[in-house]
MARZAVEX-147748 format. One record per residue (C-alpha): residue number from 1; chain; x, y, z. Coordinates in steps of 0.05 Angstrom, whole numbers, always signed. Layout:
MARZAVEX-147748
(node NUM, A, (X, Y, Z)) ...
//
This chain:
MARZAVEX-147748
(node 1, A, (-3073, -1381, +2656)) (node 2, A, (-3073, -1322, +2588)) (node 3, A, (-3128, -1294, +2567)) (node 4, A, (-3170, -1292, +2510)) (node 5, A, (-3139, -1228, +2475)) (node 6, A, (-3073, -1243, +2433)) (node 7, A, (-3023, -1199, +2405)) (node 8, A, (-3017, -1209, +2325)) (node 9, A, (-2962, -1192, +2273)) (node 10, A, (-2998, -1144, +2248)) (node 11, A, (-2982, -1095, +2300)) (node 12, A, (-2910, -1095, +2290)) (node 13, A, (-2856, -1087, +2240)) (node 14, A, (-2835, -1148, +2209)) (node 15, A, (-2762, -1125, +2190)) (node 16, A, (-2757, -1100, +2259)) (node 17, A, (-2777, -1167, +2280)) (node 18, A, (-2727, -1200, +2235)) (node 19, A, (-2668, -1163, +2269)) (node 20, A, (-2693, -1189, +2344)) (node 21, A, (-2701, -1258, +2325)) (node 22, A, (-2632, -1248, +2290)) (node 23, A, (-2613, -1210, +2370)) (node 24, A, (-2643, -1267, +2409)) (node 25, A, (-2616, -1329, +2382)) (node 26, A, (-2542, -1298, +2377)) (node 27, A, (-2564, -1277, +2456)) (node 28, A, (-2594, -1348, +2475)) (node 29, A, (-2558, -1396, +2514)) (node 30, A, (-2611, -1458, +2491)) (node 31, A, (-2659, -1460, +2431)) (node 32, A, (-2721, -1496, +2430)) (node 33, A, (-2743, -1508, +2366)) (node 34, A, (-2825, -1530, +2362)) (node 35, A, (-2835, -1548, +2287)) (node 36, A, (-2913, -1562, +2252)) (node 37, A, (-2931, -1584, +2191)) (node 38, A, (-2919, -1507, +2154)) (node 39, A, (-2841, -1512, +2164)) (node 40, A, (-2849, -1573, +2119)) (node 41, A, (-2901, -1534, +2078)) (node 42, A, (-2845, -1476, +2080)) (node 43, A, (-2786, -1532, +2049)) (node 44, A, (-2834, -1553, +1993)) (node 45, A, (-2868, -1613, +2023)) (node 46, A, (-2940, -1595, +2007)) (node 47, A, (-3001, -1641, +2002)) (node 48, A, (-3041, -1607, +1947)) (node 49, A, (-3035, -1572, +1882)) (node 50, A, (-2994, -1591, +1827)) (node 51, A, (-2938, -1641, +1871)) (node 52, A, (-3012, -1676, +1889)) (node 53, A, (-3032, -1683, +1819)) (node 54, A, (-2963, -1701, +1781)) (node 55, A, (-2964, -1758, +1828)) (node 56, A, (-3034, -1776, +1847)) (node 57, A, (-3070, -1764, +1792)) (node 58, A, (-3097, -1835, +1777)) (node 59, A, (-3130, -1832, +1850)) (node 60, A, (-3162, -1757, +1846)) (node 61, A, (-3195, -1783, +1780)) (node 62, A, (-3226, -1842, +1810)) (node 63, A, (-3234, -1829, +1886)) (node 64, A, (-3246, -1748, +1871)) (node 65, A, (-3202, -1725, +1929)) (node 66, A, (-3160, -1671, +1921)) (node 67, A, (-3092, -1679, +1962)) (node 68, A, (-3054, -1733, +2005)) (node 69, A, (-3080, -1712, +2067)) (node 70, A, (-3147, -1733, +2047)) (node 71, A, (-3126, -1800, +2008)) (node 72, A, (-3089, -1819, +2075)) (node 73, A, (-3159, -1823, +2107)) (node 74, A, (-3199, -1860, +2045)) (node 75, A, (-3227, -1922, +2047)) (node 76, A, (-3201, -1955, +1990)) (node 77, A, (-3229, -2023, +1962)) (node 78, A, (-3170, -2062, +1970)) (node 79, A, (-3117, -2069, +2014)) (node 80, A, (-3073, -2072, +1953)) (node 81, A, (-3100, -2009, +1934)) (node 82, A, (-3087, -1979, +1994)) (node 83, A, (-3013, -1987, +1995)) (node 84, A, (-3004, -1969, +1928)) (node 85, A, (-3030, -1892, +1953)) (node 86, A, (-2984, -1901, +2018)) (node 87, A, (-2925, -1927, +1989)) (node 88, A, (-2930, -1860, +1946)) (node 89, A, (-2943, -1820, +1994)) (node 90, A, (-2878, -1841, +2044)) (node 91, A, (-2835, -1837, +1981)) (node 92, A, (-2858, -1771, +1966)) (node 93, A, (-2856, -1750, +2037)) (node 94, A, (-2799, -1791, +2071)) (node 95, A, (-2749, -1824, +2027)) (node 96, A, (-2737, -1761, +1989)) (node 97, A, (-2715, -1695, +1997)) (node 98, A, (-2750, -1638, +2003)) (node 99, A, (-2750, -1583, +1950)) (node 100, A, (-2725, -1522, +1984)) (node 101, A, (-2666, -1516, +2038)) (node 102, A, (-2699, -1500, +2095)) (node 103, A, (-2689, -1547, +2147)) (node 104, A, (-2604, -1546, +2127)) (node 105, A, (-2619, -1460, +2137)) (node 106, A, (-2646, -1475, +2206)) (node 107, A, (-2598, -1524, +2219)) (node 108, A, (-2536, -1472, +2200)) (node 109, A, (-2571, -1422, +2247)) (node 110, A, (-2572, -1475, +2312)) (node 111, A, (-2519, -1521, +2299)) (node 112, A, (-2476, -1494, +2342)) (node 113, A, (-2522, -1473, +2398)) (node 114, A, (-2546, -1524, +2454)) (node 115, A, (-2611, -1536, +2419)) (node 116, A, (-2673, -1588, +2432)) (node 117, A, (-2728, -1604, +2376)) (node 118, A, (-2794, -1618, +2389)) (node 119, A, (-2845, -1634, +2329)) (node 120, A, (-2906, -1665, +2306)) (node 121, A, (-2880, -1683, +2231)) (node 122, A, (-2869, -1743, +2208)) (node 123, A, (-2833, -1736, +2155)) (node 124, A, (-2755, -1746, +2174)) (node 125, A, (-2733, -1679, +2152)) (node 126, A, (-2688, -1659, +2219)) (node 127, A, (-2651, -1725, +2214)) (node 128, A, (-2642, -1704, +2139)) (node 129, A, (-2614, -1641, +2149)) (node 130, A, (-2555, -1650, +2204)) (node 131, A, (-2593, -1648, +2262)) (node 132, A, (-2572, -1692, +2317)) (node 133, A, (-2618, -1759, +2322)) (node 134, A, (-2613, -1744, +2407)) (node 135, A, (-2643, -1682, +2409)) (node 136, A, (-2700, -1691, +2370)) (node 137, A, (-2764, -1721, +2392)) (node 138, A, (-2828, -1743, +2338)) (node 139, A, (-2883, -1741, +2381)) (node 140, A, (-2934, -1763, +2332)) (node 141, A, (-2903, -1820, +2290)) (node 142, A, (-2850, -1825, +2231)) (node 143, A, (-2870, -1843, +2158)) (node 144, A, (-2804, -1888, +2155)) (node 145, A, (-2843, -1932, +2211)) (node 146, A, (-2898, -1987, +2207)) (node 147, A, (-2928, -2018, +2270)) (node 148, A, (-2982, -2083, +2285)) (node 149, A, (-3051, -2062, +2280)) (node 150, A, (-3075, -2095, +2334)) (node 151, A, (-3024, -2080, +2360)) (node 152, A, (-2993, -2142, +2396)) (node 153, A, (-2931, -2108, +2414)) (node 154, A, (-2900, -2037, +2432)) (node 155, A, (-2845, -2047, +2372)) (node 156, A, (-2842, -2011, +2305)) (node 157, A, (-2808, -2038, +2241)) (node 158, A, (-2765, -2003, +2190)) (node 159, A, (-2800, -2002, +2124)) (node 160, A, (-2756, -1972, +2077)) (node 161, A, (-2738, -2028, +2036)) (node 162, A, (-2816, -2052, +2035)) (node 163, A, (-2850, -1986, +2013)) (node 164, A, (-2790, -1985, +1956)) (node 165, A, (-2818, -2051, +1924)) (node 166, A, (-2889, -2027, +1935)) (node 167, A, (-2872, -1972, +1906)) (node 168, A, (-2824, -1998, +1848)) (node 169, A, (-2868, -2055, +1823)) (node 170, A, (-2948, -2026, +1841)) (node 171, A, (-2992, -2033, +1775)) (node 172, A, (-3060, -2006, +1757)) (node 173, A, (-3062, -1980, +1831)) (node 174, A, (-3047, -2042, +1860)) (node 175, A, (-2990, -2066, +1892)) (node 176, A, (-2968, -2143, +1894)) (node 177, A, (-3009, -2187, +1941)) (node 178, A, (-2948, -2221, +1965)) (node 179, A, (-2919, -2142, +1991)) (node 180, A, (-2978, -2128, +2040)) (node 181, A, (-2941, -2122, +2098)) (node 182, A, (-2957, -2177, +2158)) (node 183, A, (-2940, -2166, +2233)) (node 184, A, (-2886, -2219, +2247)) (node 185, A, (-2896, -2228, +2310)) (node 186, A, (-2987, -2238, +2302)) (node 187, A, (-2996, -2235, +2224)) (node 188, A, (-3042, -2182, +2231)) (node 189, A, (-3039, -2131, +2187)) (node 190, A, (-2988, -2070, +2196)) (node 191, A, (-2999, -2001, +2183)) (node 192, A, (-2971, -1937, +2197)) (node 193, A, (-2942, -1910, +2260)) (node 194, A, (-2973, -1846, +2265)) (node 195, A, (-3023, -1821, +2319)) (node 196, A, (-3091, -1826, +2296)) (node 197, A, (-3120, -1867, +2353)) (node 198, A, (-3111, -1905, +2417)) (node 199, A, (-3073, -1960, +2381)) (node 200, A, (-3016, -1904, +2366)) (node 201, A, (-2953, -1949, +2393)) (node 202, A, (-2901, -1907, +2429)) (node 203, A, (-2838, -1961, +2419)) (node 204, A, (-2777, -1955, +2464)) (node 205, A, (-2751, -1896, +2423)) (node 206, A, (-2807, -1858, +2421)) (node 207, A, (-2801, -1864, +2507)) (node 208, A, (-2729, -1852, +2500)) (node 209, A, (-2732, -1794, +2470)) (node 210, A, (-2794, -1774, +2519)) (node 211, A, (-2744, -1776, +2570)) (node 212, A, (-2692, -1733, +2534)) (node 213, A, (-2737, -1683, +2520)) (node 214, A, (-2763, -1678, +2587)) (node 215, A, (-2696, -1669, +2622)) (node 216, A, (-2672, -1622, +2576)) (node 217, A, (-2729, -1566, +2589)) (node 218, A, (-2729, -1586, +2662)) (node 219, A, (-2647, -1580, +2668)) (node 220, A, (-2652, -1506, +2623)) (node 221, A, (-2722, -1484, +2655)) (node 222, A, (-2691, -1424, +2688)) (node 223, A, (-2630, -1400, +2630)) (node 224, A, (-2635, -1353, +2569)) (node 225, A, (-2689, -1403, +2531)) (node 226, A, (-2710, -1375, +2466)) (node 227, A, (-2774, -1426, +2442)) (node 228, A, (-2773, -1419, +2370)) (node 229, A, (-2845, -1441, +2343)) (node 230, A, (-2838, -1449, +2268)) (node 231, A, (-2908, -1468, +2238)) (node 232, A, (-2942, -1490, +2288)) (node 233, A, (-3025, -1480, +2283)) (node 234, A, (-3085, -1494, +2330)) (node 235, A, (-3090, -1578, +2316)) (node 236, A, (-3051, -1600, +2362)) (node 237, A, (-3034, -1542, +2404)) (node 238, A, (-3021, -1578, +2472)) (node 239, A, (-2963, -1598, +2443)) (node 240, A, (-2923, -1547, +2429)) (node 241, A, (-2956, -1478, +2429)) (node 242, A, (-2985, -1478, +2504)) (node 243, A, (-2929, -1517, +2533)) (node 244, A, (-2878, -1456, +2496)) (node 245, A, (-2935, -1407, +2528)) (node 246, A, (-2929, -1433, +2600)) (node 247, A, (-2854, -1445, +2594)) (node 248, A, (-2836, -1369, +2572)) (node 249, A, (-2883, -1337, +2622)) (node 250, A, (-2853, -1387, +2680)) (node 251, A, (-2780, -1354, +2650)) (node 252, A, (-2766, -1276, +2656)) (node 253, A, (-2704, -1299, +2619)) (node 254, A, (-2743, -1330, +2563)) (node 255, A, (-2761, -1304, +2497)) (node 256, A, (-2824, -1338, +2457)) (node 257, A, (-2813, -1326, +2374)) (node 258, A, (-2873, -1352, +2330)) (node 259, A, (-2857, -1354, +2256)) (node 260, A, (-2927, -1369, +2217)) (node 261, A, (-2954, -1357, +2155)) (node 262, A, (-3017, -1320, +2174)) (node 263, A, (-3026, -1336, +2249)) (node 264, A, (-2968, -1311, +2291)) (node 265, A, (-2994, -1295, +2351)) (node 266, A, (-2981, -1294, +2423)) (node 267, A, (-3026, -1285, +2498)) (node 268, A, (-3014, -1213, +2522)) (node 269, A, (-2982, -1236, +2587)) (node 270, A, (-2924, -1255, +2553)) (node 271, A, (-2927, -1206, +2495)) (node 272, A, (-2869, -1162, +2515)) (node 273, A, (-2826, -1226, +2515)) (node 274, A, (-2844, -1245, +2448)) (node 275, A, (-2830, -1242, +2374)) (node 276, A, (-2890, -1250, +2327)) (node 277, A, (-2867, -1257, +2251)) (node 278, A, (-2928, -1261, +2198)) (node 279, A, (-2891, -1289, +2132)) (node 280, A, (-2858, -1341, +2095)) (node 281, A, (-2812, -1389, +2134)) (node 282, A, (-2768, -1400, +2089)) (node 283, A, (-2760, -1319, +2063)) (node 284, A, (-2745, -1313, +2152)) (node 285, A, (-2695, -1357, +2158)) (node 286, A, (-2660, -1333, +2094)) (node 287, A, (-2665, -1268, +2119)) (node 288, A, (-2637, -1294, +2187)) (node 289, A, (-2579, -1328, +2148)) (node 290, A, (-2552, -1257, +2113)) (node 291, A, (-2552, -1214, +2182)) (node 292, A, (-2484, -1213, +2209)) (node 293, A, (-2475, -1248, +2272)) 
//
């Protein structure tokens, strides 16, 4: 459907930018929000650098990798080993809060329009933040979720007060024998639910929210849609990016705003209905914050 060439940032002013991103969502009747894994970069969650080593440290200097992206995909020597890393990592990523405010900035800049979220994260930070549990749907998995790893059954389980005690009482790397967590339905072995395979398990909520999703874009095809794509990259990009694409050029009415750190960019057929912002998330929504409505 587009073509190869793309229209980039770096042929337009990024203050005049600001002001029509500031224009179109005070001019949109619906927002939808696509969020990737640099809005959570842009509140403070990142997976390298110093928050990697203040907390990992013990794992770099025996596995030698260098962040938790990486550790999530080593293969460890035990199995108490490797919930000692993960039960890190989801406190880190999941039961805490993130460092910088901007998932509450976005929040104050939609709460009050009819607004849908759509993201790969996995990290809880909407729910955090205000936004509405209904109009939000985690396509690839939460971090606050475990699942069987066979898996026996389409059903998740809350593991909050689990990865707390794995967490709490780990030693030497290790957690407890007696805390690796069992499927209670098989006894098989549970592990995260988060897409990395076939075996990903899409539970009733995950559907539910499918559903919501789906008749929300269908039932506001045709309106004043602005899709706001907030650090979204080329990973996954069937998921948001192209769908926002095809969506805006199906819409004269639409308007199609990237916000990226380095890649904003759009096709040219739908250039002239689009805003392409090259810079810090959390600098644009500040800035978004201080123009008067």
């Amino acid at each position: 459907m587009f073509s190869r060439t793309k229209t980039t940032r770096s042929t337009r002013d990024y203050s005049r930018e600001i002001e029509r991103l500031k224009a179109a969502l005070n001019a949109a009747e619906t927002v939808v929000i696509g969020a990737g894994a640099g809005l959570s970069t842009a509140a403070g969650f990142t997976y390298s650098g110093e928050r990697f080593r203040e907390n990992f440290a013990d794992f770099e200097e025996k596995y030698d990798f260098h962040d938790m992206y990486s550790g999530g995909f080593y293969p460890f020597e035990t199995a108490e080993e490797f919930w000692a890393f993960w039960s890190r990592n989801i406190m880190l990523n999941r039961y805490t809060e993130p460092p910088r405010f901007v998932y509450r900035d976005l929040f104050e800049l939609v709460e009050d329009k009819d607004y849908f979220v759509l993201t790969t994260n996995v990290d809880h930070c909407f729910q955090k933040s205000g936004f509405d549990k209904k109009r939000l749907f985690y396509t690839q998995g939460d971090y606050g979720l475990f699942q069987c790893s066979e898996p026996c059954c389409n059903e998740t389980f809350d593991n909050e007060k689990i990865v707390k005690q794995m967490y709490e009482l780990q030693q030497d790397m290790k957690i407890p024998s007696e805390l690796l967590p069992k499927c209670p339905h098989c006894g098989k072995p549970l592990v995260m639910n988060l897409r990395a395979d076939d075996k990903f398990v899409e539970d009733e909520g995950w559907h539910k929210a499918a559903v919501r999703y789906s008749d929300f874009i269908r039932s506001r095809k045709n309106s004043r849609v602005l899709y706001l794509e907030l650090g979204v990259g080329y990973n996954t990009p069937v998921i948001i990016k192209y769908p926002f694409w095809q969506l805006t050029a199906a819409n004269p009415k639409a308007t199609y705003a990237c916000v990226n750190l380095g890649d904003a960019s759009c096709p040219q057929e739908i250039a002239a209905q689009s805003i392409l912002i090259d810079g810090d998330i959390a600098k644009v929504l500040d800035e978004l914050i201080l123009i008067p409505d």
